[in-house]
C-alpha positions as a Markdown table, in Angstrom:
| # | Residue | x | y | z |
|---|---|---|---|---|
| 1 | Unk | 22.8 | 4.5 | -22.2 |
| 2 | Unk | 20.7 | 5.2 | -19.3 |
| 3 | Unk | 21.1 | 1.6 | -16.8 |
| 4 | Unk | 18.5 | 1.1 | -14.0 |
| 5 | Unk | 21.0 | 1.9 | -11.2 |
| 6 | Unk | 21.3 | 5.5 | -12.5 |
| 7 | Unk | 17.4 | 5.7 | -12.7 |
| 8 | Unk | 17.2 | 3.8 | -9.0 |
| 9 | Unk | 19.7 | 6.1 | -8.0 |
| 10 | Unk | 18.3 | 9.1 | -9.8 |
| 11 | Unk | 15.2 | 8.3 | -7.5 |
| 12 | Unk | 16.6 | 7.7 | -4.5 |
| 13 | Unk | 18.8 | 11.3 | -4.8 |
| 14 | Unk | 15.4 | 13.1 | -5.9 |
| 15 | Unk | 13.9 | 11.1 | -2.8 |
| 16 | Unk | 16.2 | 10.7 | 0.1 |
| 17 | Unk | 13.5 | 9.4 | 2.7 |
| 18 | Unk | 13.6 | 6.0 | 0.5 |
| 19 | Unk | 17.3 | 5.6 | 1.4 |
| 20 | Unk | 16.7 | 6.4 | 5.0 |
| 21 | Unk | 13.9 | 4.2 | 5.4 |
| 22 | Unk | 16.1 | 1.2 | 3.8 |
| 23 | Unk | 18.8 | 1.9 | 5.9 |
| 24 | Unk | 16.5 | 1.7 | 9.2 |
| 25 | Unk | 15.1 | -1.8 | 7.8 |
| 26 | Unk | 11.3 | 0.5 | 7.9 |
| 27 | Unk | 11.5 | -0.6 | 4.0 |
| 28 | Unk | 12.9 | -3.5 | 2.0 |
| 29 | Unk | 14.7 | -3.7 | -1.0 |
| 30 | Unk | 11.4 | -6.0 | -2.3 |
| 31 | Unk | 8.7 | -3.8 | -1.8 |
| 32 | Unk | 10.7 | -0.7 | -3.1 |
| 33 | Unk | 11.3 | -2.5 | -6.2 |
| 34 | Unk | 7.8 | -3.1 | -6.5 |
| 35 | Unk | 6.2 | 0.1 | -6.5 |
| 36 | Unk | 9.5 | 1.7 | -8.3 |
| 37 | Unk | 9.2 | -0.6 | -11.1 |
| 38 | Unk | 6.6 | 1.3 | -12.9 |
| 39 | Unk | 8.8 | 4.3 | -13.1 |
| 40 | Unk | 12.5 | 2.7 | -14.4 |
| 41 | Unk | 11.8 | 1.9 | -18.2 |
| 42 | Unk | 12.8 | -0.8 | -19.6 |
| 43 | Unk | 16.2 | -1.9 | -20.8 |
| 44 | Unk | 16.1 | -1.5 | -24.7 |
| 45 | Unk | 18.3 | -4.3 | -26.5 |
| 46 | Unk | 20.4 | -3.2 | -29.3 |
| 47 | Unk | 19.2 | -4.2 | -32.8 |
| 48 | Unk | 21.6 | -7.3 | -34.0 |
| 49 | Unk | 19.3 | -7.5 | -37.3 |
| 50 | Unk | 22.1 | -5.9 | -39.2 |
């Protein structure tokens, strides 16, 4: 199952000038979530109907 750390992380590796510009405090960890959450889906539950 695909978590969204590996699809943050699949984002940040794909787009290392997000990383760099959290690291220099140019970009917080709010406003990256923001315009990232559009492209992480989301978390499916499993079915407990069973």
């Amino acid at each position: 199952m695909k978590t969204i750390a590996n699809c943050v992380e699949e984002i940040l590796v794909s787009q290392p000038f997000l990383e760099d510009a959290l690291t220099r405090n140019i970009l917080n960890y709010s406003a990256l979530s923001e315009e990232l959450k559009d492209s992480i889906p989301a978390p499916t539950l499993p079915d407990n109907t069973g």
